[in-house]
C-alpha positions in Angstrom: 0.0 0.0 0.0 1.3 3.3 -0.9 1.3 5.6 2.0 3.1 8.9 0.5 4.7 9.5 -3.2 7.8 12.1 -2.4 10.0 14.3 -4.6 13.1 15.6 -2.3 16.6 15.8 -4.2 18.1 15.0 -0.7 16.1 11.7 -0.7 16.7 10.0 3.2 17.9 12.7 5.5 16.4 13.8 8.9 12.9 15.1 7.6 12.2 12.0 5.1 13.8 9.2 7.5 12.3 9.9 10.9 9.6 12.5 10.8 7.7 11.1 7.8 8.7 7.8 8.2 7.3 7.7 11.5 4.4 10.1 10.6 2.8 7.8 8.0 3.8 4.7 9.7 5.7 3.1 6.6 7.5 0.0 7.0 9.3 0.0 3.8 11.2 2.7 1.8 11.1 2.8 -2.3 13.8 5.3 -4.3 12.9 5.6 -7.4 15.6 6.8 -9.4 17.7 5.7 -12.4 21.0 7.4 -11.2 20.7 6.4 -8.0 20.8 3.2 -9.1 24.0 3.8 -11.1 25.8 5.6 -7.8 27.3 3.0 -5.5 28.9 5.5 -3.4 25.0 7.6 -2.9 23.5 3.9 -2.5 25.9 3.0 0.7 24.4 6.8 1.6 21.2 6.0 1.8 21.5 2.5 3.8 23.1 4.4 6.4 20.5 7.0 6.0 18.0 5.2 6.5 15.8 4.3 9.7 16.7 0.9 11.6 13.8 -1.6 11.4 12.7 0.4 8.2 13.2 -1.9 4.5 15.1 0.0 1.7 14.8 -0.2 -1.9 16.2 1.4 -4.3 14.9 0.5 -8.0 15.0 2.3 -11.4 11.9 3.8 -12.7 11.0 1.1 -15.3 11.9 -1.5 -12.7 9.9 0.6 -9.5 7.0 0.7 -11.8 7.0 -2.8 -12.6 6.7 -3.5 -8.6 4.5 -1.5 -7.9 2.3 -2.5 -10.7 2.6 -6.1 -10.0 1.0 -5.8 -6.5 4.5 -7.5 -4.9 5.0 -4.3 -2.6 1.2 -4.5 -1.3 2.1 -6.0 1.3 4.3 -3.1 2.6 3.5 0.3 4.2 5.4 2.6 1.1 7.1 5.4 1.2 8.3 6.2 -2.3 11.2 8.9 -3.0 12.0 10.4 -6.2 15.0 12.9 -6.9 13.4 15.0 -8.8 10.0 16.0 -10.6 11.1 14.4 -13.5 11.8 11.0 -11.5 8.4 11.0 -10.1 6.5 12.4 -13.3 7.9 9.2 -15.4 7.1 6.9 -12.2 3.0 8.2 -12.1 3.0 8.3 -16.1 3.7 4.2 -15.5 1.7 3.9 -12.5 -1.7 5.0 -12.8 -2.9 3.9 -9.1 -0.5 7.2 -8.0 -2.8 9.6 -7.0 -1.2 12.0 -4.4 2.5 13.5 -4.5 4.3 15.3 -1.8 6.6 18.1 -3.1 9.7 18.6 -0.8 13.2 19.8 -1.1 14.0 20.6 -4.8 17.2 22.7 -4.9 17.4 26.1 -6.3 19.0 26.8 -9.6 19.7 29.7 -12.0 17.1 27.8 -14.6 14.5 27.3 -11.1 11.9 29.7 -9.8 11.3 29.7 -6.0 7.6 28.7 -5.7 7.9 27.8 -1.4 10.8 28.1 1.1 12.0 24.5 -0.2 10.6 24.1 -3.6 12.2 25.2 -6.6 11.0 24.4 -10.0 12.1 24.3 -13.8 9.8 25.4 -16.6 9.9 21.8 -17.3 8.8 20.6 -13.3 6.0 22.9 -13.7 4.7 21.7 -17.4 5.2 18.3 -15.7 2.7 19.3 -12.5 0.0 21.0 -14.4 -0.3 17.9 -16.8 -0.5 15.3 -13.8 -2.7 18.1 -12.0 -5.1 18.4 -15.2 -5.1 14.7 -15.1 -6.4 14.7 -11.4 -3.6 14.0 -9.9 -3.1 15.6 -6.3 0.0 17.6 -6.1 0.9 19.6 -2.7 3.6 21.3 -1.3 4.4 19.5 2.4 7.5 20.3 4.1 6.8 18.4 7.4 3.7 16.3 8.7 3.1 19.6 10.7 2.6 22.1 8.2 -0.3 22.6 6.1 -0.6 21.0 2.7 -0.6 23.6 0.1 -2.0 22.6 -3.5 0.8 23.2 -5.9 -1.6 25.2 -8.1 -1.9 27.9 -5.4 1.8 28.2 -6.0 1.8 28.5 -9.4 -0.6 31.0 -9.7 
């Protein structure tokens, strides 16, 4: 079951490890990224990152989408990370169930305009949001379980 779909380019740090892993009570961590995947040195990051007692996998999109689409992660409580809005735009686009996306840390960039205190986006991350949002898709703008949700097409506006 997928408890929370999250962009943050930082993927497991304090926030993502402990305060939302704990928040939504997931048992099992998903990173979805293709260069990830290819980075041995950021994978031994993120198993030291990540929460004890807490399962860790890190997949490709194609191969995250395949998972989650054959029902063999149901049985877990899933978080699901991707890198960037582009990560998590090709992940939905696969993986139709994917309703809801937390939008977290995306770093700031001369190409990026500053839409929240943690969220920067490209012209390309916004074309990507307002075709998943005109698709129904829920899109918000969550820094921590304690702050208000804020609908990324408040942002935008």
């Amino acid at each position: 079951m997928i408890k929370m779909i999250r962009v943050d380019h930082r993927l497991i740090h304090g926030q993502v490890g402990f305060t939302w892993t704990k928040f939504l009570d997931a048992d099992c961590i998903l990173i979805a990224s293709d260069a990830l995947v290819e980075d041995d040195l950021k994978m031994s990051a993120m198993k030291m990152a990540k929460p004890s007692g807490i399962k860790l996998v890190m997949k490709t999109i194609a191969d995250s989408a395949k998972a989650l689409n054959s029902g063999v992660t149901d049985k877990y409580k899933l978080f699901i990370l991707c890198e960037s809005v582009e990560d998590m735009y090709q992940l939905v686009k696969k993986v139709p169930t994917i309703q809801e996306i937390n939008l977290g840390g995306m770093k700031n960039g001369t190409d990026r305009k500053q839409v929240s205190k943690a969220v920067h986006l490209s012209e390309q991350d916004i074309s990507r949001i307002k075709e998943l949002s005109l698709e129904g898709k829920k899109l918000t703008v969550q820094l921590v379980p304690d702050d208000p949700a804020i609908d990324i097409e408040k942002l935008l506006a």
